[in-house]
N, C-alpha and C positions, 0 to 999 in steps of 0.2 A: 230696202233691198237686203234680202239672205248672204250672209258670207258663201263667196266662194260660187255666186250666182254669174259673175261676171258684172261691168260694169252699164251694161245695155240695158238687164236685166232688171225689174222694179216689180215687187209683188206687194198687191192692196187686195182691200176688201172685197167681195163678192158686190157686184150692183143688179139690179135685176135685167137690167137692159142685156148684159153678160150672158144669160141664160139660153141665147140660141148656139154664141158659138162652145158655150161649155157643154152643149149637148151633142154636137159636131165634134166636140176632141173627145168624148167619152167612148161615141160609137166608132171612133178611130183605133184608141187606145186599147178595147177588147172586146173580145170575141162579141157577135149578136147574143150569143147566150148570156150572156154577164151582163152586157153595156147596158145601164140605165135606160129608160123610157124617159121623156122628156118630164112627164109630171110626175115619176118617181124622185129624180132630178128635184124637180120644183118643190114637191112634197119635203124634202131631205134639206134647202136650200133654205124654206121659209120657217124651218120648225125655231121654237123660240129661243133655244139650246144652243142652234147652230152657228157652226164657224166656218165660214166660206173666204178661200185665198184666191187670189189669182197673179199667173204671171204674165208679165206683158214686158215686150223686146219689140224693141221699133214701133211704137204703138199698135201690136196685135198680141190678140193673147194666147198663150201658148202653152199654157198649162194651169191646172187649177188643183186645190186639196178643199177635201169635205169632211170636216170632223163634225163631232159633237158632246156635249156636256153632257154626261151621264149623271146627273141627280147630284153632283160634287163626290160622284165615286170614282170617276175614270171619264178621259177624255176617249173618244169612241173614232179613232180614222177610218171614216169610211168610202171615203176613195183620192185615189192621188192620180194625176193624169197629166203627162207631158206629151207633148206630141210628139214623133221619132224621130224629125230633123232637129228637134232643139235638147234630144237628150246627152247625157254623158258629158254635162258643162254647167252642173250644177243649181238648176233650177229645180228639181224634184227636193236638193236638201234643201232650199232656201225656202220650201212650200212647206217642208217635213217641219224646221227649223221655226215658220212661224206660227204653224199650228200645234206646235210643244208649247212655244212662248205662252200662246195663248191656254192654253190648257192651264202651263203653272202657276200665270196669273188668279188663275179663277182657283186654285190651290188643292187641284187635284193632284193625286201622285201619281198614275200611273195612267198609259196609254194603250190601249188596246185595237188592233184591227186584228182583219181576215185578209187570206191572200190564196189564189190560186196552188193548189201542190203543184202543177205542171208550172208556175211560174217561177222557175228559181233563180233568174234576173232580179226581182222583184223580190226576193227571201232574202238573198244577199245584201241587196240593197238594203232594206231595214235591218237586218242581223249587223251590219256597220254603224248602223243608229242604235243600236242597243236591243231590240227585240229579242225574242225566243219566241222559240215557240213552245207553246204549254198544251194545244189538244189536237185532234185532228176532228173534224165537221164533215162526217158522212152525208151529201147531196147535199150541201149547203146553196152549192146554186143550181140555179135550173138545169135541167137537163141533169140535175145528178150527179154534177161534178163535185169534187170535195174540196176544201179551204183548210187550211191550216189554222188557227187562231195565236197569234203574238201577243206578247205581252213588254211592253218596255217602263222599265220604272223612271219617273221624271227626276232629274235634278235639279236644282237652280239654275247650274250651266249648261251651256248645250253640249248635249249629249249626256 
């Protein structure tokens, strides 16, 4: 369990079994233009790289994080998803929190994702975990909306 997640709260590995309701809280969490396809999902889930979280409260699960190992250059967060009845009580840091772990184990320094400009929930949130933002991403997603690109340098301890 992530500090700070609550004590209900248990976050484990990705199983594939997992894959339908992680596709149900994606299409939840944002817009059709954005939200993953399920075998985009699957594609990103099975790559060899990949670091798949999941959180589960009450045995259901309710949020999940997708990173990945960029070549031992940078850990790659590519999507974080809580559903909106279980946000603002600490399960997004407890996902954030063990996909760093994972990242500094594998002895990368630094974490990278994208993030919506219209999402500034979501910038603050990570700007609290250490991000910047370093570019902005002209039509990075469909439909031509733009993304921000963050950068967070890893420490040994969190945060």
């Amino acid at each position: 369990m992530g500090a700070g997640a609550g004590p209900e709260v248990s976050i484990r590995c990705y199983r594939p079994g997992d894959i339908d309701r992680l596709h149900a809280i994606d299409r939840i969490c944002f817009d059709e233009s954005i939200a993953y396809s399920r075998a985009e999902l699957l594609y990103y889930l099975r790559h060899p790289r990949a670091v798949g979280k999941v959180a589960e409260r009450a045995a259901s699960i309710v949020g999940f994080a997708l990173g990945r190992i960029e070549e031992k250059l940078f850990g790659h967060v590519i999507t974080l998803d809580v559903m909106p009845e279980a946000r603002r009580c600490g399960i997004g840091a407890a996902l954030l929190e063990s996909l760093h772990a994972d990242f500094r184990s594998a002895g990368l320094p630094v974490a990278v994702l994208e993030v919506d400009v219209a999402n500034t929930g979501a910038q603050r949130f990570y700007q609290r975990w250490g991000y910047e933002q370093v570019e902005t991403l002209r039509g990075y997603y469909n439909g031509g909306r733009d993304a921000y690109r963050m950068v967070c340098f890893l420490r040994s301890g969190r945060r």
